[in-house]
C-alpha positions as CSV (number, residue, x, y, z in Angstrom):
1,X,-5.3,36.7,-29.0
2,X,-1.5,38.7,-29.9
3,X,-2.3,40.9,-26.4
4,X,0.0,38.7,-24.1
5,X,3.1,38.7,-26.9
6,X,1.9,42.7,-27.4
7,X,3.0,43.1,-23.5
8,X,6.3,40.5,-23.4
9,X,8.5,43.0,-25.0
10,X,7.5,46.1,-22.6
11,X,8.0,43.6,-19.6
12,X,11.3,43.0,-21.0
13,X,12.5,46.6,-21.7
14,X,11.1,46.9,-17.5
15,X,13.5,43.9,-16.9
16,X,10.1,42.2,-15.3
17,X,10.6,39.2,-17.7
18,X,13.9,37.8,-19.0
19,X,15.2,35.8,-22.2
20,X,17.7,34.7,-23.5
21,X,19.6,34.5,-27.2
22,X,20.8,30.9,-27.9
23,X,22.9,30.0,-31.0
24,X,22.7,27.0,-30.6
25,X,21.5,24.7,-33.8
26,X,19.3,22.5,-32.3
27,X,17.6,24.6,-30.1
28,X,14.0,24.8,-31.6
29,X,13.8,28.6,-32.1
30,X,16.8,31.2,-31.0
31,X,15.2,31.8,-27.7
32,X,15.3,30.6,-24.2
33,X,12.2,32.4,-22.4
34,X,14.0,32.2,-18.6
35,X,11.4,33.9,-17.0
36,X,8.1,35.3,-18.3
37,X,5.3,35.0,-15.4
38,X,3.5,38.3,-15.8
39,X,2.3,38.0,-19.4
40,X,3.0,33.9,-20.5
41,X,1.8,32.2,-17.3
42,X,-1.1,30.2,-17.1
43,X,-2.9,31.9,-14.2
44,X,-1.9,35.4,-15.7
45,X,-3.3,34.7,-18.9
46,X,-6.7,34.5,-17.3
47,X,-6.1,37.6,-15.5
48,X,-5.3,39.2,-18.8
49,X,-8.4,37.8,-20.2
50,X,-10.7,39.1,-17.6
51,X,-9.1,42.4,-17.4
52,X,-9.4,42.7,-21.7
53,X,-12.9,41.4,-21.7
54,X,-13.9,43.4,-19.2
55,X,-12.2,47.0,-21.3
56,X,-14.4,45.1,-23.8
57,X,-17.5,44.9,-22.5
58,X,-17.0,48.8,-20.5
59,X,-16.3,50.1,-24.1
60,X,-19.2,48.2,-25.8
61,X,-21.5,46.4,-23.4
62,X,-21.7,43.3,-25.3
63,X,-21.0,40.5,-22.9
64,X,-21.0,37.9,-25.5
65,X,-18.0,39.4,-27.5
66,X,-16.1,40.8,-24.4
67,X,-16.0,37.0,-23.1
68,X,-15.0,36.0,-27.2
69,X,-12.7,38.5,-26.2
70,X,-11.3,37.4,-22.8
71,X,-11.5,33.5,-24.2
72,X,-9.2,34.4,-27.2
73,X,-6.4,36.3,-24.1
74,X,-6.9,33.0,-23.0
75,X,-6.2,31.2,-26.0
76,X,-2.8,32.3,-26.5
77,X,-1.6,30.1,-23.6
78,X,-3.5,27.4,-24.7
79,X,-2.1,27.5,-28.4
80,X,1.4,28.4,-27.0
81,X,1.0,24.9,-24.4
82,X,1.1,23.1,-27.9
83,X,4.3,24.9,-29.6
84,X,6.6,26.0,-26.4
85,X,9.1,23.4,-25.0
86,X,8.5,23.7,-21.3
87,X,8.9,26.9,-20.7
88,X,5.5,27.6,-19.6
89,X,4.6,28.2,-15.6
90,X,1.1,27.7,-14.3
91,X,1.3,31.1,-12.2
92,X,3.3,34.1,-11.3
93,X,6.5,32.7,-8.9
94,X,8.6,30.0,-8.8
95,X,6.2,27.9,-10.9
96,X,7.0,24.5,-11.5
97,X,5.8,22.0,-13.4
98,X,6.9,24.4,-16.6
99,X,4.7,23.0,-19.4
100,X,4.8,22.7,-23.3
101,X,4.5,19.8,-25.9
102,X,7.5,20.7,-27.9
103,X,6.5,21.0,-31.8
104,X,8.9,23.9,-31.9
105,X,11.1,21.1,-31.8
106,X,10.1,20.5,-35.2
107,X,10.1,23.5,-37.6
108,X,7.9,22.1,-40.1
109,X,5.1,20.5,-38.0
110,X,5.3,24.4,-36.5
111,X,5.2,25.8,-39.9
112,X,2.5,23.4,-41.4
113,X,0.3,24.4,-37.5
114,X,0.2,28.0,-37.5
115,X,0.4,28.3,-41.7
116,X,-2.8,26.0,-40.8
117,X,-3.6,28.3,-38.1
118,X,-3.2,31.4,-39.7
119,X,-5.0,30.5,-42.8
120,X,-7.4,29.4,-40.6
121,X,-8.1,33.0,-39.0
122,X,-8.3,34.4,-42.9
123,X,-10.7,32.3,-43.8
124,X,-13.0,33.5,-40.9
125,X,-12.2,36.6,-41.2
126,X,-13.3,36.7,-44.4
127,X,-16.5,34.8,-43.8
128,X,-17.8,38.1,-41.8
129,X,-15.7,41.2,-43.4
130,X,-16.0,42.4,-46.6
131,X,-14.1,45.4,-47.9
132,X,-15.7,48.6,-49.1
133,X,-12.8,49.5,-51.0
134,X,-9.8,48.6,-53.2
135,X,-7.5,50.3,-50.8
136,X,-9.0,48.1,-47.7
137,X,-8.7,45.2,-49.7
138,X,-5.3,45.6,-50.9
139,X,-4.0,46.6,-47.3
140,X,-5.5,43.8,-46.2
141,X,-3.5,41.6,-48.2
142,X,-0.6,43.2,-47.8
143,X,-1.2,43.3,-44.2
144,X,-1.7,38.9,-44.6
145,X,1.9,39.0,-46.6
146,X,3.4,41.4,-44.5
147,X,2.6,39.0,-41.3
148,X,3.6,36.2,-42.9
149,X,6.8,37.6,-44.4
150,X,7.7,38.3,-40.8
151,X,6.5,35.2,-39.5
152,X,9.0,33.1,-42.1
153,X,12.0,35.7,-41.4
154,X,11.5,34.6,-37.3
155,X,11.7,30.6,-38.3
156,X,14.6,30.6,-40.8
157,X,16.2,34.2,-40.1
158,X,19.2,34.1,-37.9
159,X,19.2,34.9,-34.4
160,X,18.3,38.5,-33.3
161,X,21.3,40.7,-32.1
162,X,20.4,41.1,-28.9
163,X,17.7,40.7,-26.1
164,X,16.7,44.9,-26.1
165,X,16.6,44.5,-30.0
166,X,13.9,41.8,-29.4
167,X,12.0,44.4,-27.2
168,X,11.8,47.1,-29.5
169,X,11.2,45.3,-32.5
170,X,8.2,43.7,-30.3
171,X,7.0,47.3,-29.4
172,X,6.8,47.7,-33.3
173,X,3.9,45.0,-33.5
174,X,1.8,48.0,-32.0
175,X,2.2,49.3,-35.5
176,X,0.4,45.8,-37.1
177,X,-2.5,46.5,-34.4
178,X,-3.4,49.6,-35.8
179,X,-3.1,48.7,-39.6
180,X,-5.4,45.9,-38.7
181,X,-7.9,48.2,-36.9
182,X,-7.7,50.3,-39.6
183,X,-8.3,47.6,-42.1
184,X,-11.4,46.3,-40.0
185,X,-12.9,50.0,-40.2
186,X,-12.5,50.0,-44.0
């Protein structure tokens, strides 16, 4: 579901995809996104979840999961529709309408969604993994803190120092991938 916002910082550091810093203290969240049709619009988003389901299903040839897969691409757009202000275009170009309900306009309802959200996934997640071990239990949950230390610091932290500081502290959630997948294994 994270593969479109695992892509947005690389399209930034390319320049492919633009956003802007705003101090402003009733913006919703310190960022404008200006221009983000390769991995954030609608139509892309499919893309993305053909193209990932379709890795999947090469890798594993289960077509039931790669199309959980590709759905859950999909997804991202769909759960970001409900947070984004409108911000969101329906294809690649000079989209327009730009779409979004707005609850980042209010920080709790966003908090009290994706804490819901997010406790949510756990919950499954734990209805069909066990861990074999202490150690892949305890990462786990320090993974869960970890992710939602970071996801507090990004709603209440101040505004990041710069737009190529966003991009490499995005490249970084490559690292949260793989302590997941190692996780999973364990």
């Amino acid at each position: 579901m994270q593969f479109l916002d695992l892509l947005w910082p690389t399209l930034l550091l390319l320049n492919l995809e633009q956003v802007e810093i705003t101090t402003d203290p009733a913006a919703p969240i310190p960022l404008r996104f200006v221009h983000y049709p390769i991995s954030h619009s609608l139509l892309a988003a499919a893309g993305w979840g053909v193209a990932i389901g379709l890795v999947y299903w090469l890798a594993r040839k289960d077509q039931r999961a790669a199309i959980i897969v590709g759905l859950c691409v999909l997804s991202h757009w769909i759960l970001d529709l409900i947070v984004h202000i409108p911000d969101l275009p329906l294809y690649p170009g000079d989209s327009s309408p730009l779409l979004g309900l707005g609850l980042w306009h209010s920080k709790l309802g966003t908090l009290v969604l994706e804490t819901l959200l997010f406790a949510g996934g756990i919950y499954l997640y734990l209805g069909a993994a066990r861990p074999r071990s202490n150690a892949a239990k305890y990462s786990f949950w320090a993974l869960i803190v970890f992710l939602y230390g970071i996801y507090l610091t990004n709603i209440f932290g101040p505004p990041p120092p710069g737009v190529e500081a966003i991009a490499w502290a995005g490249q970084l959630q490559w690292l949260f991938v793989v302590w997941a997948w190692w996780v999973d294994r364990k």
